[in-house]
C-alpha positions in Angstrom: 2.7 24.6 -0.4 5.0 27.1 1.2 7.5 25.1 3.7 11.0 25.9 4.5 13.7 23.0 4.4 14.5 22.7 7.7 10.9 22.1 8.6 10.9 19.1 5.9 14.1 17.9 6.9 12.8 17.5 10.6 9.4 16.2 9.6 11.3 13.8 7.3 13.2 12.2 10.4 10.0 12.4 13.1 8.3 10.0 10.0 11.3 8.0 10.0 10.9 7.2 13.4 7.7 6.9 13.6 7.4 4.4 10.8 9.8 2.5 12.6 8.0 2.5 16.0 4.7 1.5 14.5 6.5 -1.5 12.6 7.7 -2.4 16.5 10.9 -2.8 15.8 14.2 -1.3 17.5 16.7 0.7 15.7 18.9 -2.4 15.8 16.5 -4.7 14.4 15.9 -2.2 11.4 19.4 -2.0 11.0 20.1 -5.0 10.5 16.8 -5.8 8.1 18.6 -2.7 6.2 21.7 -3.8 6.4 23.4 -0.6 7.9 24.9 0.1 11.1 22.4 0.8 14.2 24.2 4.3 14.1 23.4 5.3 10.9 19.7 4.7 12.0 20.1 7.1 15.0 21.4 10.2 12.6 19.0 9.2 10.0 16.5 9.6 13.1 17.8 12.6 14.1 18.0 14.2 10.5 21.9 14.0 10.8 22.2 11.7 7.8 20.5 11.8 4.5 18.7 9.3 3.4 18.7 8.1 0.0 15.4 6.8 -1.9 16.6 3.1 -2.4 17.1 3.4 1.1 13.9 5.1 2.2 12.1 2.2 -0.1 13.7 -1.0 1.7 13.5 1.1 5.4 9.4 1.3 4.2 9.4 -2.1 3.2 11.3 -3.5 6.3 8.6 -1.6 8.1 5.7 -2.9 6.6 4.8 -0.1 4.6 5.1 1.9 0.7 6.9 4.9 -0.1 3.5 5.9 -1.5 2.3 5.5 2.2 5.6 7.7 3.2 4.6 10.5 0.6 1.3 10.8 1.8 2.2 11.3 5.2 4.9 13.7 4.4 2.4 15.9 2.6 0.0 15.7 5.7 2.7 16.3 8.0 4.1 19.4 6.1 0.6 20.6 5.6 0.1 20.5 9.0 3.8 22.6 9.8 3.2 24.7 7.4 -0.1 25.8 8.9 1.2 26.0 12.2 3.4 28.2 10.9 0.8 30.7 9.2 
């Protein structure tokens, strides 16, 4: 798959998000599941701040979801930009 990084970086945050809007929760209320500041959720959001993979596991897990589930929706939605791209 042929994708450039900025493309995966913002695809990385929209799934962020949108994990976190499905699970119905605020960026406060995941923050504080996480244990992090409700800042760090906005950059994280917003692709300002890296996100490590503990992280990413207990941000899946606070949501109600896998990081097997993340991965999988990562490779659709850099499938998908990468076609749009093409």
């Amino acid at each position: 798959m042929n994708w450039i990084p900025q493309a995966a970086d913002a695809a990385f945050a929209a799934e962020l998000t949108q994990l976190r809007l499905q699970a119905g929760m605020s960026r406060h209320e995941l923050a504080e599941q996480l244990g992090i500041q409700p800042a760090d959720v906005d950059l994280s959001e917003a692709g300002q701040r890296r996100v490590d993979v503990v992280e990413l596991f207990h941000w899946c897990q606070a949501c109600g979801s896998s990081l097997d589930a993340f991965a999988e929706r990562m490779d659709r939605r850099l499938a998908s930009a990468s076609l749009a791209a093409h």
